[in-house]
PyMOL Python script that loads the backbone (N, CA, C, O; Angstrom):
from pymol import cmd

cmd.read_pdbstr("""\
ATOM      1  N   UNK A   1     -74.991  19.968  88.326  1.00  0.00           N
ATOM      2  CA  UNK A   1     -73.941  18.990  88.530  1.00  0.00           C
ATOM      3  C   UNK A   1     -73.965  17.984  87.384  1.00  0.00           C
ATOM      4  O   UNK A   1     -74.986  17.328  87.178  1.00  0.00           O
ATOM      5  N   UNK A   2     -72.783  17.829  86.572  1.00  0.00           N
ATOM      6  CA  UNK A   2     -72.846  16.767  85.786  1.00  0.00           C
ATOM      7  C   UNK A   2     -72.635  15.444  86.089  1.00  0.00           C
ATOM      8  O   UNK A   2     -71.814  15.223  86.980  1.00  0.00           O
ATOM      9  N   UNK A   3     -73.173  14.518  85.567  1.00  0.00           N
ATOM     10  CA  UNK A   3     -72.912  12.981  86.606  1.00  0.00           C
ATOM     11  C   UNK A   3     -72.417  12.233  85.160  1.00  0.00           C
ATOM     12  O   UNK A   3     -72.905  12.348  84.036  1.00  0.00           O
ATOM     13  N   UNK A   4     -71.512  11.599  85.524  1.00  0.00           N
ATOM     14  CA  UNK A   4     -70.509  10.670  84.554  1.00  0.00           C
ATOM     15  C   UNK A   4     -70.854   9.146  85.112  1.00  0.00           C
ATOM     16  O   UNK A   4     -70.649   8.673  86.230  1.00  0.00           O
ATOM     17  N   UNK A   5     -71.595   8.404  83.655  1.00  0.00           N
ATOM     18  CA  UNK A   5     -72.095   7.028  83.790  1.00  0.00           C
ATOM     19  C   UNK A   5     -70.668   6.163  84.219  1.00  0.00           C
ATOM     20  O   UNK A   5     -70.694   4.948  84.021  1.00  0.00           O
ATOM     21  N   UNK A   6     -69.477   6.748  84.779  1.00  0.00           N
ATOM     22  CA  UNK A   6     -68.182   5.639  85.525  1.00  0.00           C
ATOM     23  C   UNK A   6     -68.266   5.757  86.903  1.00  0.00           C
ATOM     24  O   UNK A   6     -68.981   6.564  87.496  1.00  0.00           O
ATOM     25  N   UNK A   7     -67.593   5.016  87.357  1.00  0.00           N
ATOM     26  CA  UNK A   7     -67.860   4.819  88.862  1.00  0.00           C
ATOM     27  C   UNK A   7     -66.795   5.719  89.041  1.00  0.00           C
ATOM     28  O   UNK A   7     -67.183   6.026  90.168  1.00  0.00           O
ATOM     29  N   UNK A   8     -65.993   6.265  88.928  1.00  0.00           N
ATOM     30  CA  UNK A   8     -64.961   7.167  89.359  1.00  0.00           C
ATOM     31  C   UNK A   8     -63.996   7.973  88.515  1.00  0.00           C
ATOM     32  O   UNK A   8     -63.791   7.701  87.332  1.00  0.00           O
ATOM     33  N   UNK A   9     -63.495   8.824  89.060  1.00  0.00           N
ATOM     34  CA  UNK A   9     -62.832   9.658  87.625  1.00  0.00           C
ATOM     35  C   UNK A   9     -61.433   8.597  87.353  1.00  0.00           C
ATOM     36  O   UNK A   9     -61.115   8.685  86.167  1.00  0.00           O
ATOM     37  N   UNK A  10     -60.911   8.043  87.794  1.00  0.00           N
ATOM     38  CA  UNK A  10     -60.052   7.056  87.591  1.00  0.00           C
ATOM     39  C   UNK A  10     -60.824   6.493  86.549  1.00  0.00           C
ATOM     40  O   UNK A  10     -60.123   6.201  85.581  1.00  0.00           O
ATOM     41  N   UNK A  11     -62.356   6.168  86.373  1.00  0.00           N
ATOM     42  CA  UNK A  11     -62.642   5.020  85.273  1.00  0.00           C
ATOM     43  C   UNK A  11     -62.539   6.365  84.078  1.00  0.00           C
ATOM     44  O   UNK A  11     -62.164   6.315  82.907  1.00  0.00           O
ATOM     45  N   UNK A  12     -63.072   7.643  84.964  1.00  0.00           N
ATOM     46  CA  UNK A  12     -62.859   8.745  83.307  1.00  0.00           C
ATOM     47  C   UNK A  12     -61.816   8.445  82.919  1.00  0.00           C
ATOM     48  O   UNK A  12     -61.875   7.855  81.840  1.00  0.00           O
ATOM     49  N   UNK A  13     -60.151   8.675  83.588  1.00  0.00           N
ATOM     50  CA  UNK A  13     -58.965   8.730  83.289  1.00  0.00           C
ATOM     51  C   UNK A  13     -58.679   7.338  82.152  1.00  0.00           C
ATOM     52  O   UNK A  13     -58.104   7.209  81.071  1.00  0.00           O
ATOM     53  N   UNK A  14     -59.185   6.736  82.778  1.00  0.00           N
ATOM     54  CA  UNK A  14     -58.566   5.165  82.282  1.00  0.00           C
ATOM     55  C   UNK A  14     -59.167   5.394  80.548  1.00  0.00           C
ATOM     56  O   UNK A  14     -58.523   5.265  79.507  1.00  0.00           O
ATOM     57  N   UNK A  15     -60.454   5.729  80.716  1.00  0.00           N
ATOM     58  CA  UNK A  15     -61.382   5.457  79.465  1.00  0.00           C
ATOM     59  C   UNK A  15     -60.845   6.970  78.589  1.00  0.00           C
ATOM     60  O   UNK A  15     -61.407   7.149  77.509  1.00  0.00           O
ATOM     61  N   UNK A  16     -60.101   7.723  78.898  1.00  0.00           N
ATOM     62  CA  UNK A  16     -59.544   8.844  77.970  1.00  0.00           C
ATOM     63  C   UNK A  16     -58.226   8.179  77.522  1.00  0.00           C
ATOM     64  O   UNK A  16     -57.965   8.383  76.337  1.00  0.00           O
ATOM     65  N   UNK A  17     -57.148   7.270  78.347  1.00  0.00           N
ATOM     66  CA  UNK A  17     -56.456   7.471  77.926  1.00  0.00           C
ATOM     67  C   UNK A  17     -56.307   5.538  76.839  1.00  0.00           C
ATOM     68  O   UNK A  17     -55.353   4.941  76.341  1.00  0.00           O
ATOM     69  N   UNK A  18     -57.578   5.284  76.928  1.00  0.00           N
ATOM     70  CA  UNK A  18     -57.594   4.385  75.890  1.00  0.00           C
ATOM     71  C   UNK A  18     -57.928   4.982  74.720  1.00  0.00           C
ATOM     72  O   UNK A  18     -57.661   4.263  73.758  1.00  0.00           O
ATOM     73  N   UNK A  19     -58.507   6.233  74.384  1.00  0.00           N
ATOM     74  CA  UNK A  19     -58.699   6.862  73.342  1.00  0.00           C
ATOM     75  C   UNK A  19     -57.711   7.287  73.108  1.00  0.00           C
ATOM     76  O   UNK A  19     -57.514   7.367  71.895  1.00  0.00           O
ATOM     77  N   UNK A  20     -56.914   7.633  73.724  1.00  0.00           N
ATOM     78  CA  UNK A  20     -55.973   8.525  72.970  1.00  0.00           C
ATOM     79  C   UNK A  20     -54.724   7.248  72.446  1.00  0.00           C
ATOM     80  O   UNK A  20     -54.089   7.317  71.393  1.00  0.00           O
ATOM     81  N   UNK A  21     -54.600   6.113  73.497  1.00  0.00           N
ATOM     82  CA  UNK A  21     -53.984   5.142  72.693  1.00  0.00           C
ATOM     83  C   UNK A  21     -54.307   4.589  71.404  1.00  0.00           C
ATOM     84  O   UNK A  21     -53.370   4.277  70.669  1.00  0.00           O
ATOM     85  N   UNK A  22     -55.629   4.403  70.976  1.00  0.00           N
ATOM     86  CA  UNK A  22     -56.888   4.070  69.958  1.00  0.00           C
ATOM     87  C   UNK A  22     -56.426   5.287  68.969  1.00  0.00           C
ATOM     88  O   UNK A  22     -56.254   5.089  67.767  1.00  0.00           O
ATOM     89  N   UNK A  23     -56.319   6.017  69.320  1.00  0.00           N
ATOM     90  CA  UNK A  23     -55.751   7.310  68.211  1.00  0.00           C
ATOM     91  C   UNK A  23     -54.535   7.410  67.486  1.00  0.00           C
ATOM     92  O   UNK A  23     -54.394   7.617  66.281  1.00  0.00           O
ATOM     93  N   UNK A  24     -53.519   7.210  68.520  1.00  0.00           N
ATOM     94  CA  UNK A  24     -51.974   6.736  68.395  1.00  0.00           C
ATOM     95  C   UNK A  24     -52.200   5.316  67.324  1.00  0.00           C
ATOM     96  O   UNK A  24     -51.668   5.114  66.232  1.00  0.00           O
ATOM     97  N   UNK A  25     -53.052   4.566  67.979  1.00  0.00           N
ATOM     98  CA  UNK A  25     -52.899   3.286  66.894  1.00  0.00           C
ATOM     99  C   UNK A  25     -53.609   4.025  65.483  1.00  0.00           C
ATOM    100  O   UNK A  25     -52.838   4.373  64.588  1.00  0.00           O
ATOM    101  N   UNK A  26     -54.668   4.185  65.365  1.00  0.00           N
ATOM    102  CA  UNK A  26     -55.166   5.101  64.128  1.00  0.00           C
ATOM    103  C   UNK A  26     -54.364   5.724  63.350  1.00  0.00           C
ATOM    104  O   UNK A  26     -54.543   5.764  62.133  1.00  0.00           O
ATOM    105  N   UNK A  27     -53.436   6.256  63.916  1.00  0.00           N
ATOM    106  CA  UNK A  27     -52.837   7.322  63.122  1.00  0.00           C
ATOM    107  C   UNK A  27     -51.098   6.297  62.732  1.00  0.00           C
ATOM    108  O   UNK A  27     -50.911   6.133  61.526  1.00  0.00           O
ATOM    109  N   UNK A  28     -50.254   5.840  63.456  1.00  0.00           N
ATOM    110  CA  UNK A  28     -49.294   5.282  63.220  1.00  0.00           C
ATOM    111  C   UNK A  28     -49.665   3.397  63.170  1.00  0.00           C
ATOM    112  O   UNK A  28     -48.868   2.529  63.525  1.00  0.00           O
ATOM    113  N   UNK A  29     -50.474   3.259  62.860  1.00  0.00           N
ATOM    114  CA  UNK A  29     -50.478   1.427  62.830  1.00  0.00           C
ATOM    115  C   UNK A  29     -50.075   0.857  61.600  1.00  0.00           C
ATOM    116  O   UNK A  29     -50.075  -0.362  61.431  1.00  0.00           O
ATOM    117  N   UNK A  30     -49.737   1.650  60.748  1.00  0.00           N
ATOM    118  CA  UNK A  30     -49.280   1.518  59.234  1.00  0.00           C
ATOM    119  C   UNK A  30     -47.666   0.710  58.892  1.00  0.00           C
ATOM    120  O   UNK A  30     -47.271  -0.159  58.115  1.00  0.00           O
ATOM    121  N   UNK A  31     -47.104   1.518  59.899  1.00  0.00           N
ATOM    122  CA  UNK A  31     -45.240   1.559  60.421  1.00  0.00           C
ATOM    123  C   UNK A  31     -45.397   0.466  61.006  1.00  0.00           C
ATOM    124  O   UNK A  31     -46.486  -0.061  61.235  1.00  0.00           O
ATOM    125  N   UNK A  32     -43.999  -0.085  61.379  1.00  0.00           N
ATOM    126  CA  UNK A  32     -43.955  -1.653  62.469  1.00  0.00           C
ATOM    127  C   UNK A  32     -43.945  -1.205  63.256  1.00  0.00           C
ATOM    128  O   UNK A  32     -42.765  -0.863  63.176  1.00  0.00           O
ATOM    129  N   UNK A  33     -44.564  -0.406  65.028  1.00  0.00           N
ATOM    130  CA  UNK A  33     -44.298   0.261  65.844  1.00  0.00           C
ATOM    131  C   UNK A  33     -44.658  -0.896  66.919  1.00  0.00           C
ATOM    132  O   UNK A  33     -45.563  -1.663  66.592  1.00  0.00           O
ATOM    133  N   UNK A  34     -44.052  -1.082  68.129  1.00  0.00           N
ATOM    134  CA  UNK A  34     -44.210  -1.604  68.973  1.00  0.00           C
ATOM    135  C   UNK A  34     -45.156  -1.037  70.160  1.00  0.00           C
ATOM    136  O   UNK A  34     -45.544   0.048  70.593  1.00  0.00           O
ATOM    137  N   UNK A  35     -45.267  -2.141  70.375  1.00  0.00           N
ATOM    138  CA  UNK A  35     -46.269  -1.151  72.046  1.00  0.00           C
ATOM    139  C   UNK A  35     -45.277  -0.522  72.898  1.00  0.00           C
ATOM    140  O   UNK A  35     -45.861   0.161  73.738  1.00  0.00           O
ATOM    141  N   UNK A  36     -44.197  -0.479  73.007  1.00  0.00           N
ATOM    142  CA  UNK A  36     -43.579   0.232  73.715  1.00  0.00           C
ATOM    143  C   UNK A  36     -43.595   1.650  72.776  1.00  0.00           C
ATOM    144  O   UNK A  36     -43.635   2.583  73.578  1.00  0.00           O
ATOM    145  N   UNK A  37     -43.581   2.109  71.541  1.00  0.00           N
ATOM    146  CA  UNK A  37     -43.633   3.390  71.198  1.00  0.00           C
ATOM    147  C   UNK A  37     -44.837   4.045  71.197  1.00  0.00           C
ATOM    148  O   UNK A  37     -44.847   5.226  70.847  1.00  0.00           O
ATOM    149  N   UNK A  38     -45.767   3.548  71.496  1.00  0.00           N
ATOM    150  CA  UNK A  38     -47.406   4.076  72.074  1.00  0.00           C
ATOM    151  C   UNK A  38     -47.092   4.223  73.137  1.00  0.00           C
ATOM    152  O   UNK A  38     -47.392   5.377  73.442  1.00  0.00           O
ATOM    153  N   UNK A  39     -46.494   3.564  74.204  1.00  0.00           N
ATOM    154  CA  UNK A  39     -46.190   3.779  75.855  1.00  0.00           C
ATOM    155  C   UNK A  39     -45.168   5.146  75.794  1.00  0.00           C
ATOM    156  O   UNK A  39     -45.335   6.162  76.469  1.00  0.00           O
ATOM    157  N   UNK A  40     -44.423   4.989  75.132  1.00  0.00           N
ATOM    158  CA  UNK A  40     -43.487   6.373  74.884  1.00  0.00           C
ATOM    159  C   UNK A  40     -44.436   7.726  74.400  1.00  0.00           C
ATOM    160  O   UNK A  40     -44.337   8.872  74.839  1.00  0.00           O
ATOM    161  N   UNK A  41     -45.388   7.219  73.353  1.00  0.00           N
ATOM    162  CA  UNK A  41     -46.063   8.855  73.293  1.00  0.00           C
ATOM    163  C   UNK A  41     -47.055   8.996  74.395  1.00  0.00           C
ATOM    164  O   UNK A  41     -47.465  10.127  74.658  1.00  0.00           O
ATOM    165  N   UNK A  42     -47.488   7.960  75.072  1.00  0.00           N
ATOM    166  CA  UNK A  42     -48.733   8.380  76.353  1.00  0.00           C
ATOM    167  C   UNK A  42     -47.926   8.604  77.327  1.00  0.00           C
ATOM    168  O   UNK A  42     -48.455   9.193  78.270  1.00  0.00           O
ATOM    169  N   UNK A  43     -46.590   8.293  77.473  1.00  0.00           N
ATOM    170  CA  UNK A  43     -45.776   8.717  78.472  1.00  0.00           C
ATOM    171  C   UNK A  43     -46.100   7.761  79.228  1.00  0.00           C
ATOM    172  O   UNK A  43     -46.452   8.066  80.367  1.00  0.00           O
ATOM    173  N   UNK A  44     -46.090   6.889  78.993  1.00  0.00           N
ATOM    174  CA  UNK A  44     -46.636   5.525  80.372  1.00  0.00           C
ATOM    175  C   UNK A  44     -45.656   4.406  80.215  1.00  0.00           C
ATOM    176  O   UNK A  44     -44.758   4.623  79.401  1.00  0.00           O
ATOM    177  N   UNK A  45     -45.646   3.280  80.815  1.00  0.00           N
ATOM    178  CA  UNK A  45     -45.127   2.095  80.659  1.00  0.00           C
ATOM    179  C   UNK A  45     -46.034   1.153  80.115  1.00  0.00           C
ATOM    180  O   UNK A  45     -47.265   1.149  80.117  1.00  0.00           O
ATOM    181  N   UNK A  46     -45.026   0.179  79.547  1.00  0.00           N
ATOM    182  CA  UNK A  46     -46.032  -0.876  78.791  1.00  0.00           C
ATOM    183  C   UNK A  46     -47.212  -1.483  79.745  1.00  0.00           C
ATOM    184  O   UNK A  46     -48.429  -1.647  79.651  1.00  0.00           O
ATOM    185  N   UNK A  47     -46.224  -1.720  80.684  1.00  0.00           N
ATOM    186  CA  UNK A  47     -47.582  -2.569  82.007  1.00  0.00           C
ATOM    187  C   UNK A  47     -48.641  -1.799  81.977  1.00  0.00           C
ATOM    188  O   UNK A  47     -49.751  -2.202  81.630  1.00  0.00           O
ATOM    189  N   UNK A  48     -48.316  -0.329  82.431  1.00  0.00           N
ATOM    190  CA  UNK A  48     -49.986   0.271  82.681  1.00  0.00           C
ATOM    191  C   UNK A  48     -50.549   0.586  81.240  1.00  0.00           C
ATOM    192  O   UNK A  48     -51.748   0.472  80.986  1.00  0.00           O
ATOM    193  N   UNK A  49     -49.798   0.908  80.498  1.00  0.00           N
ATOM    194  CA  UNK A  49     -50.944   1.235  78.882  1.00  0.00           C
ATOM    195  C   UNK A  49     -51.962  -0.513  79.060  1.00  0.00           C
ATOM    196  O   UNK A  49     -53.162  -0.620  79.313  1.00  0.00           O
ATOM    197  N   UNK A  50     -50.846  -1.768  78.796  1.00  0.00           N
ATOM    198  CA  UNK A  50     -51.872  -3.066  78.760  1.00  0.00           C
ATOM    199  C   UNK A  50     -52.642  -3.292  80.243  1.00  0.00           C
ATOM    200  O   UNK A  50     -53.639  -4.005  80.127  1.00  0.00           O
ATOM    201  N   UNK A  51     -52.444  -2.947  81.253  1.00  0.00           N
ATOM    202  CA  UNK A  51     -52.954  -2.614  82.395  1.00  0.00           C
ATOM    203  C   UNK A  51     -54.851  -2.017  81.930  1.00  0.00           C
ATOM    204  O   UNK A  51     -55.864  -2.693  81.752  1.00  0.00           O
ATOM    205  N   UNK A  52     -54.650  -0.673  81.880  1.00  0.00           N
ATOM    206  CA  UNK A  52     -55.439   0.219  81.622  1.00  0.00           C
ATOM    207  C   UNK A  52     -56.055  -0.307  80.352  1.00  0.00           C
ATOM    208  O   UNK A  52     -57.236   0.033  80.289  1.00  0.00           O
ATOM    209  N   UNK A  53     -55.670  -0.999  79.351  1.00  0.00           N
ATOM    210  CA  UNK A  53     -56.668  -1.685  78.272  1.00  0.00           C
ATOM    211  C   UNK A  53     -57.293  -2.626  78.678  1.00  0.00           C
ATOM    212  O   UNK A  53     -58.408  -2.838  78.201  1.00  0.00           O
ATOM    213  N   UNK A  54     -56.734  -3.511  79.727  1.00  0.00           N
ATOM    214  CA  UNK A  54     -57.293  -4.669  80.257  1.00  0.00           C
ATOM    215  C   UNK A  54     -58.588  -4.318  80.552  1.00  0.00           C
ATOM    216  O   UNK A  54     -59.637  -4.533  79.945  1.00  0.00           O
ATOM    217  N   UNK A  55     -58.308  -3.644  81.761  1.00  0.00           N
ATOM    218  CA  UNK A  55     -59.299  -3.198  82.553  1.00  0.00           C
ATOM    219  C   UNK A  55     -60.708  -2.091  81.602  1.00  0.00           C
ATOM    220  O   UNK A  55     -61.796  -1.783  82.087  1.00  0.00           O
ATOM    221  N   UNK A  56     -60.360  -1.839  80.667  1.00  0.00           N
ATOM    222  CA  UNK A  56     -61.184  -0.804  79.907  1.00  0.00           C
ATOM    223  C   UNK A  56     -62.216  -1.864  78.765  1.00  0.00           C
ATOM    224  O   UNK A  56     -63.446  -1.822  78.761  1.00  0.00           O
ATOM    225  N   UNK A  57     -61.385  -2.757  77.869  1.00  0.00           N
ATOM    226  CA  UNK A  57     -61.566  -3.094  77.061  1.00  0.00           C
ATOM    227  C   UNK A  57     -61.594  -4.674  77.171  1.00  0.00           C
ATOM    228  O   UNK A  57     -62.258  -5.250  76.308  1.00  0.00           O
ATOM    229  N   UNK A  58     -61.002  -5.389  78.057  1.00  0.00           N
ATOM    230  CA  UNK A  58     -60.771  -6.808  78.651  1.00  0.00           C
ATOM    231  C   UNK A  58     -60.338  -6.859  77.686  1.00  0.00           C
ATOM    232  O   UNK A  58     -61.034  -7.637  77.035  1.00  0.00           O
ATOM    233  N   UNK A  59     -59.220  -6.341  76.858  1.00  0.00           N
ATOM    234  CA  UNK A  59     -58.248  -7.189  75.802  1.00  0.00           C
ATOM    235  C   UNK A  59     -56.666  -6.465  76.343  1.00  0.00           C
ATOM    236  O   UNK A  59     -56.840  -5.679  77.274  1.00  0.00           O
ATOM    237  N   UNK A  60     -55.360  -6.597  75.953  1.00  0.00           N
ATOM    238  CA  UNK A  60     -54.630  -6.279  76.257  1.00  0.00           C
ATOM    239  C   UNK A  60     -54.329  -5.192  75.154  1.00  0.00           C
ATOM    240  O   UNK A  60     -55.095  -5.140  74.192  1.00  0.00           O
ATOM    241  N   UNK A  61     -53.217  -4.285  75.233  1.00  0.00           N
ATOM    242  CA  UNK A  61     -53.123  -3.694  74.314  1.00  0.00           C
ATOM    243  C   UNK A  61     -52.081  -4.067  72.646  1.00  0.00           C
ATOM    244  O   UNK A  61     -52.139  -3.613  71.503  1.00  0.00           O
ATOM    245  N   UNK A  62     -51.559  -4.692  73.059  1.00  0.00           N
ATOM    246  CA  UNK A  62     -51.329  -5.795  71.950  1.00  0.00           C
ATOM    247  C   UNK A  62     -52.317  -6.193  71.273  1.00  0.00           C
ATOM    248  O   UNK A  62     -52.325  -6.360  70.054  1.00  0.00           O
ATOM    249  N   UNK A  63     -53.008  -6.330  71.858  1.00  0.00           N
ATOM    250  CA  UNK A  63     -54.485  -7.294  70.944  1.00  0.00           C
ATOM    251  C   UNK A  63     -55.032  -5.959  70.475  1.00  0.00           C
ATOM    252  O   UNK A  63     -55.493  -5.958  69.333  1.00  0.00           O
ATOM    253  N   UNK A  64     -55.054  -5.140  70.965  1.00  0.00           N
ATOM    254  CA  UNK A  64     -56.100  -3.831  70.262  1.00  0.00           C
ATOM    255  C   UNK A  64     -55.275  -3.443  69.596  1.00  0.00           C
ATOM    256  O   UNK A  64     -55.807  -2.455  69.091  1.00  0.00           O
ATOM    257  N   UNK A  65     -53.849  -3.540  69.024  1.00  0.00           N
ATOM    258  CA  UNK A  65     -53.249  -2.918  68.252  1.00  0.00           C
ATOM    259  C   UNK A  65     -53.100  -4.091  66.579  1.00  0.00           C
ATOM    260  O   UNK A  65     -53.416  -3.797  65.426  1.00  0.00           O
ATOM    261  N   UNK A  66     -52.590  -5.218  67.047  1.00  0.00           N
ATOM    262  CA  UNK A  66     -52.687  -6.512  66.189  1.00  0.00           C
ATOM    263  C   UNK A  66     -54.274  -6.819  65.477  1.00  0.00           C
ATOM    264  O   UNK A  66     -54.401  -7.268  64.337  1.00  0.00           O
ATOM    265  N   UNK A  67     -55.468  -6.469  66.421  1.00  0.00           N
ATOM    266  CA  UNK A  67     -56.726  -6.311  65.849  1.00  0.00           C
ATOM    267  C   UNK A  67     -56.590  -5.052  64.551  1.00  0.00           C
ATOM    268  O   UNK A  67     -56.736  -5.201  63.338  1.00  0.00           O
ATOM    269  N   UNK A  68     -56.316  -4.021  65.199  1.00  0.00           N
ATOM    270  CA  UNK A  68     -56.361  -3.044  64.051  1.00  0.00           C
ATOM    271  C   UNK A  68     -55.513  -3.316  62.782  1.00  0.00           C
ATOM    272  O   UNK A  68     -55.947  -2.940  61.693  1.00  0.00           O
ATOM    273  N   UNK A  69     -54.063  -4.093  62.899  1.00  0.00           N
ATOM    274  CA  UNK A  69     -53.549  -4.378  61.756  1.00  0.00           C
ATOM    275  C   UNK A  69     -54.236  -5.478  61.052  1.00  0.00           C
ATOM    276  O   UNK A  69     -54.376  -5.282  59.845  1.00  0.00           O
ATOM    277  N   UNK A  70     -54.580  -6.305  61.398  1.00  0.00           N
ATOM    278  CA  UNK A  70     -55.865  -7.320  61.093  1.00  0.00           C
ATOM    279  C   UNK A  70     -56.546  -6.669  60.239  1.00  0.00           C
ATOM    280  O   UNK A  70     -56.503  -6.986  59.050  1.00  0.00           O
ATOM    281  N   UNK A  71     -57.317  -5.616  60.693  1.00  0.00           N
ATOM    282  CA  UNK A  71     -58.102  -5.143  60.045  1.00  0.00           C
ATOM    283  C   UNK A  71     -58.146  -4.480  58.939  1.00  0.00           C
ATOM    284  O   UNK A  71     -59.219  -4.398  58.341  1.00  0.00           O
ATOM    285  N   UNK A  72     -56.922  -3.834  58.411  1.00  0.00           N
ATOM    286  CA  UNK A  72     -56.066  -2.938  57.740  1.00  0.00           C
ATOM    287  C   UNK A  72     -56.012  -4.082  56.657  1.00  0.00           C
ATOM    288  O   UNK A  72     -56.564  -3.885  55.575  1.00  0.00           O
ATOM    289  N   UNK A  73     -55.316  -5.364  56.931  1.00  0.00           N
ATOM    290  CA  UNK A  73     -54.744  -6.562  56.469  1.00  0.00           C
ATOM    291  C   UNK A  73     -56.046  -7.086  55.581  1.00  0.00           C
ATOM    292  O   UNK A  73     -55.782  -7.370  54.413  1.00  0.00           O
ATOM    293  N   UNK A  74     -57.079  -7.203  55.903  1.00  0.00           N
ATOM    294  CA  UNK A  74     -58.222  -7.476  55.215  1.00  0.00           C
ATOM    295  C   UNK A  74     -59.004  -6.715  54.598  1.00  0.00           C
ATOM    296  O   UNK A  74     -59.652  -7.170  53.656  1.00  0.00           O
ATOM    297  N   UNK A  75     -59.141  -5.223  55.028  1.00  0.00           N
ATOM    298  CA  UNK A  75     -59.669  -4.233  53.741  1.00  0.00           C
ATOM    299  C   UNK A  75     -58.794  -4.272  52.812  1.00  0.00           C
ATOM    300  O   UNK A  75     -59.300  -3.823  51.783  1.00  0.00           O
ATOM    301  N   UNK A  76     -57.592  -4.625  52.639  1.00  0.00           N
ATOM    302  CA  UNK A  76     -56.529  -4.401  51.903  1.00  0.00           C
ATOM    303  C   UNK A  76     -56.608  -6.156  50.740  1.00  0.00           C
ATOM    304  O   UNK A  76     -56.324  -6.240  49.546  1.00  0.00           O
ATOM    305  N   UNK A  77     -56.919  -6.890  51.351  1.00  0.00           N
ATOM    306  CA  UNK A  77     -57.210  -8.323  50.453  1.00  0.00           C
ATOM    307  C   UNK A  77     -58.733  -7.748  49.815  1.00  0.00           C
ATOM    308  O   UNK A  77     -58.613  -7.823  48.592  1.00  0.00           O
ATOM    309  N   UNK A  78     -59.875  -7.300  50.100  1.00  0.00           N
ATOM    310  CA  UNK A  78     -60.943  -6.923  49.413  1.00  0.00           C
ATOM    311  C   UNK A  78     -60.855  -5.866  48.404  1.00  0.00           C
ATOM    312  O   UNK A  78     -61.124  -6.061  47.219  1.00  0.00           O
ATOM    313  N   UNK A  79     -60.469  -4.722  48.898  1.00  0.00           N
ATOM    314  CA  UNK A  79     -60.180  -3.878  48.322  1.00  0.00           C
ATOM    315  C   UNK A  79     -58.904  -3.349  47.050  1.00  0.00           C
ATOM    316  O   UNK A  79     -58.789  -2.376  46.304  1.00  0.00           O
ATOM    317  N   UNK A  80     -58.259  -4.347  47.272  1.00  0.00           N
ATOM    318  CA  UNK A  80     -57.218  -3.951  46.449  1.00  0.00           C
ATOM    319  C   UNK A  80     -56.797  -5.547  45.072  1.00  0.00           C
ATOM    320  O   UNK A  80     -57.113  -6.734  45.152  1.00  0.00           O
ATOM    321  N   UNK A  81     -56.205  -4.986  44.257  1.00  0.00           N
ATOM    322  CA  UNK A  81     -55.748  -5.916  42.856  1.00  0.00           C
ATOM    323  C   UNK A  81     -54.677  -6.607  43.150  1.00  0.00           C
ATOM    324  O   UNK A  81     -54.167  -7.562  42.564  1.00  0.00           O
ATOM    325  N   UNK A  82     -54.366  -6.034  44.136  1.00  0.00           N
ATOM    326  CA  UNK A  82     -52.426  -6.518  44.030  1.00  0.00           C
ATOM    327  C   UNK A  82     -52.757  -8.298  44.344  1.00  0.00           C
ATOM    328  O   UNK A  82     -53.610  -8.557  45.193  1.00  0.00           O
ATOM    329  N   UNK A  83     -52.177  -9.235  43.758  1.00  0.00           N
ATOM    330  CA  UNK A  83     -52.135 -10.782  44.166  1.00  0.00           C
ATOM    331  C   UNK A  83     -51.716 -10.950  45.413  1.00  0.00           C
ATOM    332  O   UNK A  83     -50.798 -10.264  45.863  1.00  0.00           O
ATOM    333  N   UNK A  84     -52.284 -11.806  46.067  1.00  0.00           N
ATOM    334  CA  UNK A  84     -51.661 -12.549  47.235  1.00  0.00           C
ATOM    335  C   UNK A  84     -50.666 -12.974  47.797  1.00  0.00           C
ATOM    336  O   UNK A  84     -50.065 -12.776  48.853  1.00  0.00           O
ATOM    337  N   UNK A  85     -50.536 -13.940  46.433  1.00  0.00           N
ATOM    338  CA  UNK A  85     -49.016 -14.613  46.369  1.00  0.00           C
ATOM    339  C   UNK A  85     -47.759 -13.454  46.253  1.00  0.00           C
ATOM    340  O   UNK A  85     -46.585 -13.821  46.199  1.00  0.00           O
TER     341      UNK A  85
END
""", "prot")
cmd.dss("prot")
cmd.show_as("cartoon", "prot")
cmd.util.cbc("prot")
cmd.orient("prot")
């Protein structure tokens, strides 16, 4: 019998389908895409995608998506020549 460190397959469900949102952001966070077009490829609504991040990650999914452009935003000031201004 395999035993899964979540209290229920609902916490499996929840915790897969933050990966696969985490992926969606990975792969399209480049484009201006809204959280509603991540809710469109998980097939969900905005409430439960930020729902289901809440609860997974205690951030909303806005914030896990705005974090990643953040992040993008600042390898990009280190890494690169282009001026600021």
């Amino acid at each position: 019998m395999i035993i899964y460190p979540y209290s229920s397959r609902q916490d499996l469900a929840s915790m897969l389908l933050v990966r696969r949102f985490r992926a969606l952001v990975e792969e399209y966070f480049r484009a201006p895409h809204s959280l509603s077009f991540y809710a469109e490829q998980l097939a969900l609504t905005v409430h439960r995608v930020n729902e289901v991040c809440k609860y997974m990650t205690g951030k909303p999914a806005g914030d896990v998506l705005r974090n990643r452009r953040l992040l993008e935003a600042k390898q990009q000031l280190v890494h690169s020549d282009v001026p600021i201004g």
